[in-house]
C-alpha positions in Angstrom: 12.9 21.8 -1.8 10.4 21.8 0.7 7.6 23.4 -1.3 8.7 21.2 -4.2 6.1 17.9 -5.5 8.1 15.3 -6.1 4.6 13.2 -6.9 1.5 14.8 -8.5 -1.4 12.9 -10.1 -4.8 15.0 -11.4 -7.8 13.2 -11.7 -5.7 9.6 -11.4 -7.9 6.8 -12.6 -7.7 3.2 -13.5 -10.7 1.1 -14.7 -10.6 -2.6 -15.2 -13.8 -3.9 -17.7 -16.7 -2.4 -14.7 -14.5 -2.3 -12.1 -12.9 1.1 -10.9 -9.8 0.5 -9.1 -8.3 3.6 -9.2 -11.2 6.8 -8.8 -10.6 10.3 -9.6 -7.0 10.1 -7.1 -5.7 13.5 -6.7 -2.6 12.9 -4.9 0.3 15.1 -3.4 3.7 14.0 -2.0 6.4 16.7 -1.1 10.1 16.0 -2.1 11.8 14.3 0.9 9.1 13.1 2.4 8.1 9.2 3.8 4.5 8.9 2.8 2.3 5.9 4.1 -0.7 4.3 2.0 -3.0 2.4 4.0 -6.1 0.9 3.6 -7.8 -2.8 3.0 -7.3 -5.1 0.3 -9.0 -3.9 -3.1 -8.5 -0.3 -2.4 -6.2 0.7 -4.9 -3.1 0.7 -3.6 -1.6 -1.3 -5.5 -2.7 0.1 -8.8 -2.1 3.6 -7.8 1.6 2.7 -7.1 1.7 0.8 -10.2 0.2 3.8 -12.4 3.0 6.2 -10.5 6.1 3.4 -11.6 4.5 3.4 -15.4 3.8 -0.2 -15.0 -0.1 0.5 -15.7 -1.2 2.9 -18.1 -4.0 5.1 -16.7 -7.4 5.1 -17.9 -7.4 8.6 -17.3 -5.6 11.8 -15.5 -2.1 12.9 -15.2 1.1 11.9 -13.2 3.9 14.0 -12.6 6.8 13.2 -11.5 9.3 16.2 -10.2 7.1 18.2 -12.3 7.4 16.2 -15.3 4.5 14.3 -17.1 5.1 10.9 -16.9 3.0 10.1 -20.0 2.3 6.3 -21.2 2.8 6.7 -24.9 6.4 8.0 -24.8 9.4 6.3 -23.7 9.9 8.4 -20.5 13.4 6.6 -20.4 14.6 9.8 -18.2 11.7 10.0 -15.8 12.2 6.2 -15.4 15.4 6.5 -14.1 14.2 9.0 -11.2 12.0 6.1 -10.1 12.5 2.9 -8.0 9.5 0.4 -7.9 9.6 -2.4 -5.3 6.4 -4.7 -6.3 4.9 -6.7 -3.7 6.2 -10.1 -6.1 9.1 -9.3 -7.5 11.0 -12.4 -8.6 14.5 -13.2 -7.5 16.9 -15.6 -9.1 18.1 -18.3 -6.6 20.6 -19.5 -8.8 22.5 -16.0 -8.6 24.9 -14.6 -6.4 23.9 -11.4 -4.1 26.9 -9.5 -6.4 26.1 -10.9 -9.5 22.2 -10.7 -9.5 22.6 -6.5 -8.6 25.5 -6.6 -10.9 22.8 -7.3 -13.8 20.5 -5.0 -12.8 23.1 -2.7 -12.9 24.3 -3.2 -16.9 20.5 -3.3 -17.6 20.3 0.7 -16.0 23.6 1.2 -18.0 26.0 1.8 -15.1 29.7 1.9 -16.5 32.6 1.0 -14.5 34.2 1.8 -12.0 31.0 3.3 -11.4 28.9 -0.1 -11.4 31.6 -1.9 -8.9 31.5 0.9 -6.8 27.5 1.4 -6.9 27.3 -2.1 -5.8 29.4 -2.1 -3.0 27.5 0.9 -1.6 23.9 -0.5 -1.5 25.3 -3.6 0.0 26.8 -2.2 2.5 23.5 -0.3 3.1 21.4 -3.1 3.0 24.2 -5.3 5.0 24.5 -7.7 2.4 28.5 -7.2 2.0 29.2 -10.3 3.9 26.5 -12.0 1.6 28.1 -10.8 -1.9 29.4 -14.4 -2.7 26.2 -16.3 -1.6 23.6 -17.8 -3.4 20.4 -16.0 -3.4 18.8 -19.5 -2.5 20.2 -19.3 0.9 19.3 -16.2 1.8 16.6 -15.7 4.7 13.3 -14.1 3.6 14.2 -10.5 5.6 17.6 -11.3 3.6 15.9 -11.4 0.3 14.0 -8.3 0.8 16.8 -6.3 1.6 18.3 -7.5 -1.4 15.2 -6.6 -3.5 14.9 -2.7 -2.2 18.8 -2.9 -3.1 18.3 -3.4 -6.1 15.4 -1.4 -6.4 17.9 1.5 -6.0 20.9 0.5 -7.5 20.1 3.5 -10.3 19.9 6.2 -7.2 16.4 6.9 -8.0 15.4 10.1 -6.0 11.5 8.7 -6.0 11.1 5.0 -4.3 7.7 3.2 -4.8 7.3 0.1 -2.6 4.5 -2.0 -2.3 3.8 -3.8 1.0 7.5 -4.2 1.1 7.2 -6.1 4.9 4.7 -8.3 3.9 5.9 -12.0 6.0 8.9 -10.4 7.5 9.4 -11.0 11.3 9.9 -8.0 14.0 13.8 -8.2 13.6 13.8 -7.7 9.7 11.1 -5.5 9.8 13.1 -3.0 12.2 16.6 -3.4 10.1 14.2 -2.4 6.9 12.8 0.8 8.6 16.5 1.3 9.3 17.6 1.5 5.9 14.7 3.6 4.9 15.2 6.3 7.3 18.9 6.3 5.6 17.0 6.5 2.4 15.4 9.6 3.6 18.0 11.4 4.9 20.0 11.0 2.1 16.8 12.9 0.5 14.5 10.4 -0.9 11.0 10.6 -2.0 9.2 7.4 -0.7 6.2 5.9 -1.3 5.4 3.1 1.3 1.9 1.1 1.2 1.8 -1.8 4.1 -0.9 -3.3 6.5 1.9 -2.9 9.5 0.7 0.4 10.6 2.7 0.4 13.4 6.2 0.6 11.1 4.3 3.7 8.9 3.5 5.4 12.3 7.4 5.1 13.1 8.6 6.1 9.4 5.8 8.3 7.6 5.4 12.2 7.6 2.3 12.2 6.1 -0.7 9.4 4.9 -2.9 8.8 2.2 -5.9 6.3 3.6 -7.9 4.7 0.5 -10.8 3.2 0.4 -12.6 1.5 -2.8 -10.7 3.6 -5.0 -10.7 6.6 -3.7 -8.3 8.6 -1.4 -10.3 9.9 0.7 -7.7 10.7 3.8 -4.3 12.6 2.7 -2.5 14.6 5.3 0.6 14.7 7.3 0.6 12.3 10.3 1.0 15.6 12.7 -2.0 17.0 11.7 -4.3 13.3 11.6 -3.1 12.3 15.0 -4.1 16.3 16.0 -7.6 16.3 14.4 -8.9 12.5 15.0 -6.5 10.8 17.8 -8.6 11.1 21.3 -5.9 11.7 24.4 -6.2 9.4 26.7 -5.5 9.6 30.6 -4.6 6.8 33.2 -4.4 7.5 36.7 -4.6 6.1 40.4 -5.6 8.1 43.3 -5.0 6.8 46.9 -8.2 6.0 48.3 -9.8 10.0 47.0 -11.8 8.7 43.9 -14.4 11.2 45.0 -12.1 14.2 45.1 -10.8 13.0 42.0 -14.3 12.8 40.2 -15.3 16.5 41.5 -12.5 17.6 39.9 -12.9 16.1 36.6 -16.8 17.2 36.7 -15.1 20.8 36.6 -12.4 20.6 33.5 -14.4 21.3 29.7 -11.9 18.7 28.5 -13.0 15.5 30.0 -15.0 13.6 27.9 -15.7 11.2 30.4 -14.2 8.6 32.6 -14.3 5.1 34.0 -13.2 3.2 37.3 -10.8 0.0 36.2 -10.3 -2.8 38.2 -7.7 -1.9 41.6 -8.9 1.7 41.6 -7.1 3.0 38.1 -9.1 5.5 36.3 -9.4 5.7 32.9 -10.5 8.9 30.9 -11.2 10.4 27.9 -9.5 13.8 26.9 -10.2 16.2 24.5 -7.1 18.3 24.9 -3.6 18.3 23.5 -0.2 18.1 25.5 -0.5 20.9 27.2 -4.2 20.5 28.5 -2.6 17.5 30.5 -0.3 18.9 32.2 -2.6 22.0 33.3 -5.3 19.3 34.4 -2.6 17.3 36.7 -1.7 20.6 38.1 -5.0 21.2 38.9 -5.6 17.8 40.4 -2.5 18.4 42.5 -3.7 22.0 43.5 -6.7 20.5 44.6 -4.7 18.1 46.8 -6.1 14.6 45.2 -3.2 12.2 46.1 -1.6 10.4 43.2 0.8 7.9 42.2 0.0 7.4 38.4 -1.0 10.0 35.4 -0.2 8.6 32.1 -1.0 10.1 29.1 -1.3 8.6 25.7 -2.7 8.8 22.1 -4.5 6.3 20.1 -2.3 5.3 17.4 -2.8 5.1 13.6 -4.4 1.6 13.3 -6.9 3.0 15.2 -7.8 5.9 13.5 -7.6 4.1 10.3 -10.9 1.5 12.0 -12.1 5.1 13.0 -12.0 6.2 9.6 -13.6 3.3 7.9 -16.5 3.1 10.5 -17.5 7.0 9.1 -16.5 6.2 5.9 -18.9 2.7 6.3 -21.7 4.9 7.6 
């Protein structure tokens, strides 16, 4: 399964009158993996996932699907069912129960009982919404709502979930309990697709990225291998009172990029290396007897390599 696509597009485009929202995309997702698609308003995130959920027929190009072509003028009705397509706008009916709004989406997927009572009581229970079942959707909370949305999104047990900016307005709370419920997702072996602005929530749930930008994709990788080749390490540390020791000894390691004195004596620096390289350059600071009381290493994280990205992609 690893080796296996469970997305493919060739030559994935969309045009609207002049406008190219979708250009040339060849895109890749493994089965089983959480893939993130970033990038600013207009790129073509929303059109691509559209295109994949065969809610938008393609201007041009191919999407498969598990290895099947997903093409527009058939009825697909079997590929369908492999997907689940959360839309950024998806309408809910207030006027419905939590059990009898999934209950319809579950007759409309053809889910015969006992098999559509028991369905239901499973993704509530994932999306803890059983104490909910009886409710009104119209009292729901927002975070709430959206839970109930992905649940129905994969009421048909998709093995391919497409979900667009699904944590759009939520707070930090509902946020967490919805990257809870897709890590389930995956384990269970789900495909996902994820697009969001919260980069922070893709860093914690995505094995790879696609970044976009007007159209294109011009960034797709797993998230190992972007934080390896464009996240800078950096160092802090504090000396007591040996900032010149400490500076000789930087001047001699390859991979210090340079440094800076903070405020109270804290040093800042810039590090080329990986893991390891840290850990050999605080043994050499300690070798060469420079007192300290901090070293802190860290990495800068994926909103700002995506800046990083646009500033080369801008120039």
């Amino acid at each position: 399964m690893l080796n296996e696509l469970a997305i493919r597009t060739c030559g994935l485009t969309k045009q609207f009158d002049r406008h190219i929202a979708v250009n040339d995309v060849d895109l890749q997702v493994q089965a089983g993996e959480v893939y993130g698609l970033i990038g600013p308003n207009g790129a073509g995130k929303t059109t691509l996932i559209r295109m994949l959920a065969a809610a938008e027929e393609p201007t041009k190009g191919e999407i498969y699907i598990n290895g099947d072509r997903l093409v527009g003028d058939r009825d697909n009705s079997t590929l369908k069912q492999r997907l689940g397509y959360l839309p950024d706008d998806f309408p809910l009916y207030d006027d419905l129960t939590v059990w009898d709004y999934l209950d319809y989406f579950a007759r409309l997927y053809k889910l015969k009982e006992p098999r559509r009572s028991q369905r239901l009581r499973e993704v509530l229970e994932l999306v803890q919404l059983s104490q909910k079942r009886r409710s009104l959707i119209a009292t729901l909370s927002r975070g709430m709502k959206q839970r109930l949305s992905l649940a129905r999104t994969i009421i048909h047990e998709p093995i391919v979930l497409l979900l667009d900016e699904p944590v759009s307005g939520l707070d930090p709370i509902a946020r967490r309990q919805f990257r809870e419920i897709i890590r389930v997702l995956q384990e269970a072996g789900m495909t996902i697709l994820i697009s969001s602005h919260v980069l922070s929530d893709l860093a914690e749930l995505c094995t790879s990225v696609g970044i976009m930008e007007l159209g294109f994709l011009v960034e797709s990788t797993t998230l190992s291998q972007l934080y390896q080749r464009l996240a800078r390490q950096q160092i802090f540390l504090t000396t007591l009172g040996e900032i010149d020791r400490l500076t000789a000894e930087l001047n001699n390691h390859a991979l210090v990029a340079g440094w800076e004195v903070l405020p109270g004596g804290r040093v800042q620096i810039d590090f080329t290396g990986n893991q390891e390289d840290c850990a050999d350059l605080l043994r050499s600071l300690i070798a060469a007897g420079v007192p300290l009381s901090e070293f802190h290493c860290t990495q800068e994280d994926l909103e700002t390599i995506f800046l990083k990205l646009g500033h080369q992609q801008a120039s």
